[in-house]
Each structure stands twice: as C-alpha cells, then as structure tokens.
Backbone as a printed PyTorch tensor [residue, N CA C, xyz], in Angstrom:
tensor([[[-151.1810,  -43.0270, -152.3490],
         [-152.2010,  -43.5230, -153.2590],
         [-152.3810,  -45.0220, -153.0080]],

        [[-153.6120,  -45.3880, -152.6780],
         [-154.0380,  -46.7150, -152.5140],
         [-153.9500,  -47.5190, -153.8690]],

        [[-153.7240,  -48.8130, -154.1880],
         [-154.1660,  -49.6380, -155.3550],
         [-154.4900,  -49.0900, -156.2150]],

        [[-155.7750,  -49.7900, -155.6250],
         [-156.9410,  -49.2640, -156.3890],
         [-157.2260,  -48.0070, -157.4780]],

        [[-156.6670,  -46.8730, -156.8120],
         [-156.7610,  -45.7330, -157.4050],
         [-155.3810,  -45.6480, -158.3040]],

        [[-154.1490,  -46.3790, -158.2170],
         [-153.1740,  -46.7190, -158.7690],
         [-153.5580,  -47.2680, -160.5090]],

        [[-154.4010,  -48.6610, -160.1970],
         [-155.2580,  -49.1400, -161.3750],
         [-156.0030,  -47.9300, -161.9140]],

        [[-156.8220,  -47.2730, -161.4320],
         [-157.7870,  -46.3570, -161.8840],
         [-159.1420,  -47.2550, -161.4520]],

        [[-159.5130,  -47.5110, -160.8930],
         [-159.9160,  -48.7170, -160.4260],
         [-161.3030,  -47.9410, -159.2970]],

        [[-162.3900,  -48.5930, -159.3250],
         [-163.5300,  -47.6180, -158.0280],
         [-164.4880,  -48.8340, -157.7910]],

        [[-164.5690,  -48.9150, -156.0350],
         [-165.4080,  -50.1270, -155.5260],
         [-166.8010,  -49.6700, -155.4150]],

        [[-167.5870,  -49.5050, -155.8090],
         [-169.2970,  -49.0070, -155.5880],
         [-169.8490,  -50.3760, -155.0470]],

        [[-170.8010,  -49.6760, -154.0150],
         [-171.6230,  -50.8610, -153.1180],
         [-173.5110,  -50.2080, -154.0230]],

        [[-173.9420,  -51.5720, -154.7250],
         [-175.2860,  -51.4950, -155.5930],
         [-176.2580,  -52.0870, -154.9730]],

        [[-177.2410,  -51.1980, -154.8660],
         [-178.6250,  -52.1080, -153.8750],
         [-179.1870,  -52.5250, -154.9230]],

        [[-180.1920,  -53.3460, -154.9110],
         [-181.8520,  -53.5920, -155.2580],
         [-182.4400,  -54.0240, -154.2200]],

        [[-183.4700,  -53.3640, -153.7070],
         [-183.9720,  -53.7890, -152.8070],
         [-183.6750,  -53.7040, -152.1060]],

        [[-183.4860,  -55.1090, -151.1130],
         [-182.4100,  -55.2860, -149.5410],
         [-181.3300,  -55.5080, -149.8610]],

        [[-181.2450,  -56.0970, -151.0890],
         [-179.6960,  -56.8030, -151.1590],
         [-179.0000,  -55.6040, -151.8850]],

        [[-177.4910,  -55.6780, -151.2170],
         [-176.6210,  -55.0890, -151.3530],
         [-175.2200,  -55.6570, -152.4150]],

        [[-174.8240,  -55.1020, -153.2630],
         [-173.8770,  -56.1870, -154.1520],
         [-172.5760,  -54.8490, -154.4280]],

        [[-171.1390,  -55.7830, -154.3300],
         [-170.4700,  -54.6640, -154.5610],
         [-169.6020,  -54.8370, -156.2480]],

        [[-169.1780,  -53.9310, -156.4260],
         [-168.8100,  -54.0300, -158.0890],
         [-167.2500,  -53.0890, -158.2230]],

        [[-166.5710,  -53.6890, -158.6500],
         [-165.2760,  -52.9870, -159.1790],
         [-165.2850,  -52.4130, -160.6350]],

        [[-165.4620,  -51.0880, -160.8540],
         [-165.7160,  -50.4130, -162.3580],
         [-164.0850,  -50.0100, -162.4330]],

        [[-164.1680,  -49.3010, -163.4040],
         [-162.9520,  -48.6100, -163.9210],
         [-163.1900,  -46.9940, -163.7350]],

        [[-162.6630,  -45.8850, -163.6670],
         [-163.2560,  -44.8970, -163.3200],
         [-163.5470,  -44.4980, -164.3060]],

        [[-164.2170,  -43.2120, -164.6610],
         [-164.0890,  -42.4460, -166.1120],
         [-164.3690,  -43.3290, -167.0800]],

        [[-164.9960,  -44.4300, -166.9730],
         [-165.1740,  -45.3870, -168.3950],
         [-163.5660,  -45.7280, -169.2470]],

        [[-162.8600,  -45.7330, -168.2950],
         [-161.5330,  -45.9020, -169.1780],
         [-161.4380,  -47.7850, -169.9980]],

        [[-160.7140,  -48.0620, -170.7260],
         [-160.6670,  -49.6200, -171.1560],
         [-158.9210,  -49.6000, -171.6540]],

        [[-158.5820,  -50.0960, -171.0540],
         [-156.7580,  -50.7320, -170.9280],
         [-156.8630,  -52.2090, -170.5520]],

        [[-155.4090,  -52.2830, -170.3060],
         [-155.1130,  -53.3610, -169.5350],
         [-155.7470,  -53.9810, -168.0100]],

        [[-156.0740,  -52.8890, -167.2580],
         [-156.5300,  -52.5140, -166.3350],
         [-157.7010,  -53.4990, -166.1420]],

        [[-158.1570,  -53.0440, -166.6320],
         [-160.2360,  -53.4250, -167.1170],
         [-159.8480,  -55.3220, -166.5100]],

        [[-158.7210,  -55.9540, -166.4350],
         [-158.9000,  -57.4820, -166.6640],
         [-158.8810,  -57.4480, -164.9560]],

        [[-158.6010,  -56.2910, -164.2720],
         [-158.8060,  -56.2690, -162.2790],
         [-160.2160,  -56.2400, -162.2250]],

        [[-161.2360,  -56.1860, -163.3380],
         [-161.7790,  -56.1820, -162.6410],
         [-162.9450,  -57.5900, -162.5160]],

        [[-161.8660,  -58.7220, -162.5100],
         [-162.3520,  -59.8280, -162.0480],
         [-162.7350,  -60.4660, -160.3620]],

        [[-162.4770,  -58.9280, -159.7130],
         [-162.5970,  -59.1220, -158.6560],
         [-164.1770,  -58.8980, -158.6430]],

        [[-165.2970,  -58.5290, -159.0200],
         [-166.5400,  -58.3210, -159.1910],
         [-167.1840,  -59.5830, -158.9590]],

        [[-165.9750,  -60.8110, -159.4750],
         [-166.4650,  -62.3780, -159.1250],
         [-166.2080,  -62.6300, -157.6620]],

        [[-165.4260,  -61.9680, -156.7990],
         [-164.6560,  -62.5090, -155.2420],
         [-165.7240,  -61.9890, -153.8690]],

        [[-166.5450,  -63.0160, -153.5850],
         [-167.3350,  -62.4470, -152.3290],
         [-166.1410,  -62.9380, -151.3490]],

        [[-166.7000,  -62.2840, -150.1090],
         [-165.7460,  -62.1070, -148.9360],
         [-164.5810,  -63.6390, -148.9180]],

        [[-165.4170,  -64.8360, -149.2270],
         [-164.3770,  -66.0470, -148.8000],
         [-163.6660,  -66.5560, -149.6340]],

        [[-164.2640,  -66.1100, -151.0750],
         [-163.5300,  -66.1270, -152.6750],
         [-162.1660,  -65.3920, -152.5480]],

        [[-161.9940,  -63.9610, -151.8460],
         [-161.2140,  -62.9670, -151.8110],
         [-160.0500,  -63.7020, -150.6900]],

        [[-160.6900,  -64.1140, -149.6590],
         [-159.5510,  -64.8960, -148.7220],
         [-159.3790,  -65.4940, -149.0890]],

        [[-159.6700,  -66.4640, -150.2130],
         [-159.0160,  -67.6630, -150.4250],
         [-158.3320,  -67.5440, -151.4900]],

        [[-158.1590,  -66.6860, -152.1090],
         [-157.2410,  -65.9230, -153.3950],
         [-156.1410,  -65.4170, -152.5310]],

        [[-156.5160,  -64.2790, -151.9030],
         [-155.6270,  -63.9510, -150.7340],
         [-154.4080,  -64.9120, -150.1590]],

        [[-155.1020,  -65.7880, -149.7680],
         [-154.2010,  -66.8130, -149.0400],
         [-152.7670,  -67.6660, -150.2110]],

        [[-153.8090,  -67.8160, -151.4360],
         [-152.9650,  -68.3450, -151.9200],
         [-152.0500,  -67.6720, -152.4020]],

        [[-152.0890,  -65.8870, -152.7640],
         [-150.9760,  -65.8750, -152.8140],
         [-150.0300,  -65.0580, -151.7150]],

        [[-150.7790,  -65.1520, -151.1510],
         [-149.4260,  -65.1190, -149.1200],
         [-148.5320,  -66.0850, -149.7980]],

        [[-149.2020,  -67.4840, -150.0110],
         [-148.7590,  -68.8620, -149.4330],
         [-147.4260,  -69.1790, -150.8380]],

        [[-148.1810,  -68.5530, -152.2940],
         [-147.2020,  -68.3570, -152.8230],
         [-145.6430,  -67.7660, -152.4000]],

        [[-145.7170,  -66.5410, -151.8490],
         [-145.0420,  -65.4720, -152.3370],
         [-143.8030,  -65.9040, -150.9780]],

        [[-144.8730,  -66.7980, -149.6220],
         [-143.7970,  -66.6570, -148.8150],
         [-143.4370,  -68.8200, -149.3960]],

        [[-143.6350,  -69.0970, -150.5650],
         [-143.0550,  -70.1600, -150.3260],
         [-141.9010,  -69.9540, -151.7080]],

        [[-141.9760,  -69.1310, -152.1940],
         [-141.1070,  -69.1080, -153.4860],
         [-140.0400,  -69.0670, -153.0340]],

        [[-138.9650,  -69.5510, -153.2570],
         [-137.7080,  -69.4820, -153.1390],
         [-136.4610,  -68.4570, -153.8710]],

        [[-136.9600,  -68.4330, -155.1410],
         [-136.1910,  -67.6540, -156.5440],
         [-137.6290,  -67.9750, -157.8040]],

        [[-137.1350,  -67.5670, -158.8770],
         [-137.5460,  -66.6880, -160.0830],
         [-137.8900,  -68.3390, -160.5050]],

        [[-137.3370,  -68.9630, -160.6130],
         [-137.6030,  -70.6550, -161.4540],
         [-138.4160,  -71.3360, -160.6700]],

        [[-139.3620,  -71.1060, -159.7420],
         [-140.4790,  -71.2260, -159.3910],
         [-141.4980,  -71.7070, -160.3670]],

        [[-142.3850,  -73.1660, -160.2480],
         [-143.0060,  -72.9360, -161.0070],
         [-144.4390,  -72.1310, -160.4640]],

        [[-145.4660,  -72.4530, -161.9180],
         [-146.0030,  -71.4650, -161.4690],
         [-147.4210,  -71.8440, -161.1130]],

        [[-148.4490,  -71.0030, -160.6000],
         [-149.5230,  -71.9230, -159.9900],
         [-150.8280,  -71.0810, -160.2530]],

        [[-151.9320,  -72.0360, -160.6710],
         [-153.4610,  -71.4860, -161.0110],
         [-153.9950,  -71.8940, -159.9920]],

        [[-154.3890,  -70.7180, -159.7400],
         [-155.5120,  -70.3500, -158.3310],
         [-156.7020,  -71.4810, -158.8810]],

        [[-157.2790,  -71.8790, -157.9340],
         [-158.5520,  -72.7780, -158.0330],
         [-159.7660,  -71.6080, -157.4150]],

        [[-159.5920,  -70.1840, -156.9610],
         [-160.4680,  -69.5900, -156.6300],
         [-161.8640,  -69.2990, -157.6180]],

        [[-161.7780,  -69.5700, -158.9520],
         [-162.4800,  -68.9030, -159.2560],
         [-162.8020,  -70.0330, -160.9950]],

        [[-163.9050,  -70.7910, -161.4030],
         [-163.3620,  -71.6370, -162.8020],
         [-163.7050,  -71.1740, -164.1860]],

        [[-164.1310,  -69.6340, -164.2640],
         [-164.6660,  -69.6200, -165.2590],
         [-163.6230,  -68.1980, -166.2740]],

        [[-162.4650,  -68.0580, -164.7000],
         [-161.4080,  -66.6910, -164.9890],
         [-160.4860,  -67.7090, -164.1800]],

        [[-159.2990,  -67.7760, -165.8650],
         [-157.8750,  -68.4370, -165.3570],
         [-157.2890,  -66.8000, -164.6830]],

        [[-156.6120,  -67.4670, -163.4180],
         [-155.4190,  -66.8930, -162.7540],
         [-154.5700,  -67.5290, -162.3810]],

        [[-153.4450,  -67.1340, -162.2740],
         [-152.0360,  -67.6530, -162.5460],
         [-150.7690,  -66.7170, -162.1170]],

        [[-150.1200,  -67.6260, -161.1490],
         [-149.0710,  -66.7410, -160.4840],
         [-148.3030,  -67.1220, -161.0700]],

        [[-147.2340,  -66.5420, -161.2400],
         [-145.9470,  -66.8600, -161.8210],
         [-145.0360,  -66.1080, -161.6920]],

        [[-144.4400,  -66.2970, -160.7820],
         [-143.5160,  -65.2290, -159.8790],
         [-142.6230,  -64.2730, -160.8860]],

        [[-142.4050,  -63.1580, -160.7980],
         [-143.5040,  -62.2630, -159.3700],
         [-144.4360,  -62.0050, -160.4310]],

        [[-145.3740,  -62.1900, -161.2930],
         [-146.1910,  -61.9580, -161.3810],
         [-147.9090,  -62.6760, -161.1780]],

        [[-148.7250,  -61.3580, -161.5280],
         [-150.4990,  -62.6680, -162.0130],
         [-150.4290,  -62.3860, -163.1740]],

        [[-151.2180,  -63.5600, -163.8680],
         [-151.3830,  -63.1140, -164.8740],
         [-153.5610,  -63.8570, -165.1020]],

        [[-153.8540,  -62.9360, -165.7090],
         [-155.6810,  -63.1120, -165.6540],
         [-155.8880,  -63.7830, -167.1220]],

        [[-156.2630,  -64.8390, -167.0420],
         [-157.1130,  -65.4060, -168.8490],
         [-155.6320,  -65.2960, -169.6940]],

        [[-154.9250,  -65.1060, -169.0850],
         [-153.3680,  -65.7000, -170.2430],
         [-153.1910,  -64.7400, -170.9340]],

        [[-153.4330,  -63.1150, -170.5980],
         [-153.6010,  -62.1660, -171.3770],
         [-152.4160,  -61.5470, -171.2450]],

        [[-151.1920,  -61.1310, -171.9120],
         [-150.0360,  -60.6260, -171.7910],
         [-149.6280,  -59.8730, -170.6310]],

        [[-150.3990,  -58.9700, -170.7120],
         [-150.4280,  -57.9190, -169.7630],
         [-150.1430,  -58.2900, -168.1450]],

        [[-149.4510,  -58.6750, -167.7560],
         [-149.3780,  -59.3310, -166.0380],
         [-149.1660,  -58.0440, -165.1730]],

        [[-149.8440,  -58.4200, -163.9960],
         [-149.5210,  -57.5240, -162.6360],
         [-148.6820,  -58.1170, -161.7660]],

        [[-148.0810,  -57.5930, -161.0230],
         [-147.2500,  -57.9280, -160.0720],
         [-147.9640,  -58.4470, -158.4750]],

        [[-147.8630,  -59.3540, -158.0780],
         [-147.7170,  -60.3370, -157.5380],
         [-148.6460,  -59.6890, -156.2440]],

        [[-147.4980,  -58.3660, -155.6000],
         [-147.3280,  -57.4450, -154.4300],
         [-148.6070,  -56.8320, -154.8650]],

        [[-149.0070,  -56.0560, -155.9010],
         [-149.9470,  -55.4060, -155.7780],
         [-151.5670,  -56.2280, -155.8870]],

        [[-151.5930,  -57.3090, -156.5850],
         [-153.0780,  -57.9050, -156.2260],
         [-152.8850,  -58.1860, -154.9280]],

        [[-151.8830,  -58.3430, -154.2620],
         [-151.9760,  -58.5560, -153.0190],
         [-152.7080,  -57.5790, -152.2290]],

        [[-151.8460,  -56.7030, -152.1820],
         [-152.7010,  -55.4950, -151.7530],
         [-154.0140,  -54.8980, -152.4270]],

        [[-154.2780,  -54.7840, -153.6840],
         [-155.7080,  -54.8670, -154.0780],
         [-156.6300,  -55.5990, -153.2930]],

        [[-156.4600,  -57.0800, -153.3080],
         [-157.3980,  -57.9240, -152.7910],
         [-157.3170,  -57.9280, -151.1290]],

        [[-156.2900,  -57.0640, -150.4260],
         [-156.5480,  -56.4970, -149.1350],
         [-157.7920,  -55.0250, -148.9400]],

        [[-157.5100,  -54.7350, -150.0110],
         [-158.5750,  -53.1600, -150.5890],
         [-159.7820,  -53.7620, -150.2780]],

        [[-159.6970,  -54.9120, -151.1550],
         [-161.5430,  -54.6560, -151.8470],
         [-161.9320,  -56.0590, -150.7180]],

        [[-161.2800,  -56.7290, -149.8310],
         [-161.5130,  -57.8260, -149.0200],
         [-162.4750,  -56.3070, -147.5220]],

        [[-161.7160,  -55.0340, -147.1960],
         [-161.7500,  -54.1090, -146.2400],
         [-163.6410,  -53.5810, -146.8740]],

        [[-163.4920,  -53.2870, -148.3880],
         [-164.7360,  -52.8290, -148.7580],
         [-165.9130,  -53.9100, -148.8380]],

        [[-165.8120,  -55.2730, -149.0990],
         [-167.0480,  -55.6270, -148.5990],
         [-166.6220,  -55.8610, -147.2540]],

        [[-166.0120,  -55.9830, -146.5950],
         [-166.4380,  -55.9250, -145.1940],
         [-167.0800,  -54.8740, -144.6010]],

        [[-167.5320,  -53.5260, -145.0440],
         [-167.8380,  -52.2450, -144.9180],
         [-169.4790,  -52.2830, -145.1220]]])
C-alpha cells in the first residue's frame, strides 16, 4: 500500500480548458485528521522539491530526539513544522511522521510529473 492510500488520500488531475491543475481530496468524503495532508493541493512541482529537500536535509542532519525543531519556509499561509520525528501542519495536535510526508511528497512530486 502506497501513502497515499495509507492516508485515504486520492490525487485527481482537473482541467478547464487547457489548463490542467492537480488536487489532493480525501476519498469517500471522509474528514479526520487526515484532511490537514491535504495541504499538498498548495505544492506545484518546485514547492514539493523544496519541501522535499528540506526534510531530506532535516532528517539526514538530526542527530537525536533534542533536535530543535524547524518551519519549512515552503509555503506562508500553512505553518509546517518538523520536529523530529515528526510534521506537524497549523500546530494542530495531530502530527505525522517525518518518513511518511516524505514519502507522500515523493507520491504526489511522481503525479504532477505525470
């Protein structure tokens, strides 16, 4: 099972017109914790690498757990925030683990490239 489908999570590519736009829903209309992934709806291709990167750059510079912790500059209108091992989105309790936006944002970096 990929991520994505882990979250409950579905990438749809939306036309109008010529232009093409892609969107991260939830499947089934579900609303959890979940629902806060899908701030990736904000990450076009260089938004997503550069989220990406930072947390490579995190994860291979952490040393141990007393790490402090660090807000992505990817994005200013949705706080994110690593804080080993987790993210955490808008300061909302609920945190994901570190490993898996990683791999999410390898998911949905593969689907707009598609």
């Amino acid at each position: 099972m990929n991520t994505k489908d882990q979250y409950g999570l579905e990438f749809l590519k939306v036309t109008a017109g010529e232009n093409v736009g892609h969107q991260c829903i939830r499947k089934d209309g579900m609303v959890d914790e979940n629902n806060l992934l899908q701030f990736l709806n904000y990450l076009n291709i260089s938004r997503t690498e550069f989220l990406l990167k930072e947390i490579n750059d995190y994860l291979n510079t952490t040393p141990d757990t007393a790490w402090m912790s660090y807000d992505s500059m990817v994005l200013e209108h949705i706080d994110l925030k690593m804080d080993y091992p987790e993210f955490i989105i808008d300061e909302q309790p609920n945190a994901f683990p570190l490993s898996d936006i990683r791999d999410l944002l390898k998911e949905w970096l593969m689907f707009l490239h598609s």
